[in-house]
N, CA and C of each residue as an Amber inpcrd file, in Angstrom:
protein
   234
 156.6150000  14.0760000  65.7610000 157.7080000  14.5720000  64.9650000
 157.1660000  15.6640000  64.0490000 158.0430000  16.7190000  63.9030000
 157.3860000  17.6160000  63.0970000 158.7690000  17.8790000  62.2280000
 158.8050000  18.5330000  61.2820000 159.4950000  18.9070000  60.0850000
 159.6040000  19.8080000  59.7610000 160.1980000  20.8640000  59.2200000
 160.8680000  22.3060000  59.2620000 161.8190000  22.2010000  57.7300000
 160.7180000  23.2520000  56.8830000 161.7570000  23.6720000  55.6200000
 162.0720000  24.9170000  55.8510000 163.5260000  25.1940000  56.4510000
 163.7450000  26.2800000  56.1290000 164.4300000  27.0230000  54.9910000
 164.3560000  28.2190000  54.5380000 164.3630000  28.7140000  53.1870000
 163.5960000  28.3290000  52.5000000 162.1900000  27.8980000  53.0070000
 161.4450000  27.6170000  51.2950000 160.5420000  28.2200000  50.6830000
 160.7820000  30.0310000  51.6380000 160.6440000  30.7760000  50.8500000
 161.3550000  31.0560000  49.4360000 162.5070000  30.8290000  49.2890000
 163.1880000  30.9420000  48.1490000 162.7420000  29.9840000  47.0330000
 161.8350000  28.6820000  47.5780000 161.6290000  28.3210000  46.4210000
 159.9180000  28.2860000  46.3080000 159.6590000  27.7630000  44.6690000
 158.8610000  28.0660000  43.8000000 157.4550000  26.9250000  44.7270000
 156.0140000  27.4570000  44.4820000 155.1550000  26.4340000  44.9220000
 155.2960000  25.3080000  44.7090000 155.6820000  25.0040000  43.4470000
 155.7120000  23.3900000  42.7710000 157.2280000  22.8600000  43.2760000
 158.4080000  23.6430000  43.5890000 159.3500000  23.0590000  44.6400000
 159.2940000  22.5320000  45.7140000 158.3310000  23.4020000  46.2400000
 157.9050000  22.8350000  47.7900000 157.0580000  21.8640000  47.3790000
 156.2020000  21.6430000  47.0060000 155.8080000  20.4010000  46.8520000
 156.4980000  19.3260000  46.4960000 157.4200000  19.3370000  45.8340000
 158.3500000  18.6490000  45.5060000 159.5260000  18.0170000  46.8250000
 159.9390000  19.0590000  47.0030000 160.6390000  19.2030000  48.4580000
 159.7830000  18.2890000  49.7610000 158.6900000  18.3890000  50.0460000
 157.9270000  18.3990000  51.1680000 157.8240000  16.8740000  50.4650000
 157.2690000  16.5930000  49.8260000 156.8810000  15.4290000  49.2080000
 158.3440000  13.9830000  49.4220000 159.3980000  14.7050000  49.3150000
 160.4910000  13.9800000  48.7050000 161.3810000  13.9130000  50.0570000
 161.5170000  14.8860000  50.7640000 161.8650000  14.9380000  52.2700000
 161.2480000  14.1250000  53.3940000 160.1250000  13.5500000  53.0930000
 159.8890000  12.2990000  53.5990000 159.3060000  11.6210000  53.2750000
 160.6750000  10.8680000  52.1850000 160.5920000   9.8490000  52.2840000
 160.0860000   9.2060000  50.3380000 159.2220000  10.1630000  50.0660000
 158.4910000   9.3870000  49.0250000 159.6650000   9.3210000  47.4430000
 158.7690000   8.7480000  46.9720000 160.3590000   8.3890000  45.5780000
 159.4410000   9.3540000  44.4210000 160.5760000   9.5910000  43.4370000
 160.0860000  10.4470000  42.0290000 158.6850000   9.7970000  41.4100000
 158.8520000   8.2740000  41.2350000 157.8800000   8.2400000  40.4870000
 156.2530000   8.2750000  41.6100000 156.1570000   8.2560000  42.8140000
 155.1930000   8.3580000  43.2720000 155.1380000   9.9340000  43.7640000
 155.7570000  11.1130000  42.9590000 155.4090000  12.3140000  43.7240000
 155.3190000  12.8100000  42.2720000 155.3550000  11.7000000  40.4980000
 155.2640000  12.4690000  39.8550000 153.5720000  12.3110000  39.6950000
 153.1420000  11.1540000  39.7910000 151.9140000  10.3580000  40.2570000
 151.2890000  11.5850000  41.2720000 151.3950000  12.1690000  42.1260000
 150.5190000  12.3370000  42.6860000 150.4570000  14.1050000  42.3030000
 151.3140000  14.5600000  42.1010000 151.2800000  16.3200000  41.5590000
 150.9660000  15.8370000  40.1940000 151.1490000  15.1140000  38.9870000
 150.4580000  15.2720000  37.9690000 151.9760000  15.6950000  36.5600000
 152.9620000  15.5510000  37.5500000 154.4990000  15.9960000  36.4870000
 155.1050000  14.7990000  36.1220000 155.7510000  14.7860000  35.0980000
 156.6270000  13.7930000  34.7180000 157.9860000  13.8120000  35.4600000
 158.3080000  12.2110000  35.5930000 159.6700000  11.8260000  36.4830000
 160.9080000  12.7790000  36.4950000 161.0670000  13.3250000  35.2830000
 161.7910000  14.2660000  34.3410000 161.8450000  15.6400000  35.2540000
 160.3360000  16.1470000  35.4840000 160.0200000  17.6240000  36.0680000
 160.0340000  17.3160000  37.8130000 159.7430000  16.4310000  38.0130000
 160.3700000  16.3720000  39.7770000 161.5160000  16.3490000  39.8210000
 162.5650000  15.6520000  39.1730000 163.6980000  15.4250000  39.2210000
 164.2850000  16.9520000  39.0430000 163.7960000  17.8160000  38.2460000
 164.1620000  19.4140000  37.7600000 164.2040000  20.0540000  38.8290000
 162.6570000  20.0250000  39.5380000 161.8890000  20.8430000  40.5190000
 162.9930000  20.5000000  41.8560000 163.3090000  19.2170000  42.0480000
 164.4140000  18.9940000  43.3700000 165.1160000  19.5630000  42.9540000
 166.3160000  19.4280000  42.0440000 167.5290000  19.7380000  42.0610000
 167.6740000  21.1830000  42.2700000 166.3970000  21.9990000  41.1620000
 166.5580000  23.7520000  41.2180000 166.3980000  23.6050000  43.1490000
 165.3940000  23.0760000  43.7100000 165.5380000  23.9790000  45.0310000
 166.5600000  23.2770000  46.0960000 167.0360000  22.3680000  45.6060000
 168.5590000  21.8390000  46.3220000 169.6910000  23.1900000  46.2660000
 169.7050000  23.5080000  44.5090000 170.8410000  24.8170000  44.4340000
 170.1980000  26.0210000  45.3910000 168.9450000  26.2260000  45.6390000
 168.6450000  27.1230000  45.8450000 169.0190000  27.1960000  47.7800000
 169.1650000  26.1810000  48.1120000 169.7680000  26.2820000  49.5450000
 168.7260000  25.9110000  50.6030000 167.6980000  24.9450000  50.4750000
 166.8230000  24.9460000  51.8430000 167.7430000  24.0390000  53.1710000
 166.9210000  24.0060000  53.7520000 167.3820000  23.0030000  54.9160000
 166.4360000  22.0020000  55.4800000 166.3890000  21.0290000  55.5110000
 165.1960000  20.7170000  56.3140000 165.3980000  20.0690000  57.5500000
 164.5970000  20.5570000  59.1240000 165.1230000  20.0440000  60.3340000
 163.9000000  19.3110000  60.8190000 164.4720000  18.1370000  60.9430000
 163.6790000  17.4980000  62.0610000 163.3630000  17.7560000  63.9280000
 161.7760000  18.3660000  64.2730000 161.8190000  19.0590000  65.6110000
 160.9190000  17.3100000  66.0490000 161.8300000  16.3610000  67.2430000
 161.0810000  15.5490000  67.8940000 161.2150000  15.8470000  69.1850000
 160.2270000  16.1430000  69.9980000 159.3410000  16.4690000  71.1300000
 160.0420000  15.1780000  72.0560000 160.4110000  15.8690000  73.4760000
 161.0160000  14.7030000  74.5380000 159.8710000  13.7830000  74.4490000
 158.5560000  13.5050000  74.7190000 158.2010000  12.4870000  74.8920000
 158.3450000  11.4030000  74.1320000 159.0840000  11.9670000  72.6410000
 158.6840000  10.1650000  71.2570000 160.1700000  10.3390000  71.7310000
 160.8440000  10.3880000  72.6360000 162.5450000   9.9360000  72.7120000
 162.5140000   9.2130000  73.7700000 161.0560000   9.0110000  74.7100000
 160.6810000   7.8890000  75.5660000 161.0770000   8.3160000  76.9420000
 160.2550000   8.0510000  78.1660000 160.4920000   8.3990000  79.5100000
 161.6690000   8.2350000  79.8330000 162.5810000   9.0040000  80.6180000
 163.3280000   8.9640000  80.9530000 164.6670000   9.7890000  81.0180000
 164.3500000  10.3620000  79.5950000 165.7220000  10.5790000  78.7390000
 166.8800000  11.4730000  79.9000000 165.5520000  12.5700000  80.5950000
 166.2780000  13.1600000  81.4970000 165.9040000  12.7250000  83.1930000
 166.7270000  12.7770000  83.9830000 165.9750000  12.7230000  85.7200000
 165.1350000  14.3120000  86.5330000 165.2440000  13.9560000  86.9260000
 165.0320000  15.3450000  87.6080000 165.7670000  16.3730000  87.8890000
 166.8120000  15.8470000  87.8910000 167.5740000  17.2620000  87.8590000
 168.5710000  17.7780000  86.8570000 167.3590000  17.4190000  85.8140000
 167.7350000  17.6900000  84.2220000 169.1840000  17.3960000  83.8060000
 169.8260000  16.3170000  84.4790000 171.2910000  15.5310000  83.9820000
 170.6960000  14.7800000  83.2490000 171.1710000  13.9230000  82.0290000
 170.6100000  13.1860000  80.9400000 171.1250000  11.7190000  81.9800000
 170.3190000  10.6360000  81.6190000 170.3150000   9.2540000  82.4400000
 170.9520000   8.4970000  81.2250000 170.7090000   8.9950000  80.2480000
 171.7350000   7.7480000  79.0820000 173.1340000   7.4530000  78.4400000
């Protein structure tokens, strides 16, 4: 599985960290713990790059969706 921020050029280094951090999965007080900010300034740092518009897409690869998904003659079997 891989992960995709798009627009995060628009936001700030300490957003993306914030962002990247918080997009999977982890909670405020363990991303204020590990960048060194108070619960207060992650909570800031999300919201500014929420307004600011990213996206984030999940890219999972046919094989982690398990053999099969398609036959051979690329009609889906499920």
């Amino acid at each position: 599985m891989h992960i995709e921020i798009r627009g995060a050029e628009k936001l700030s280094f300490r957003e993306r960290q914030v962002v990247s951090l918080k997009e999977t999965g982890k909670s405020h007080d363990y991303i204020s713990k590990v960048l060194g900010l108070s619960p207060a300034t992650v909570n800031t740092l999300y919201n500014r790059a929420k307004a600011k518009g990213y996206q984030v897409v999940v890219i999972i690869p046919g094989e982690e969706w398990g053999v099969g998904l398609f036959d051979t003659e690329g009609e889906e079997t499920v």
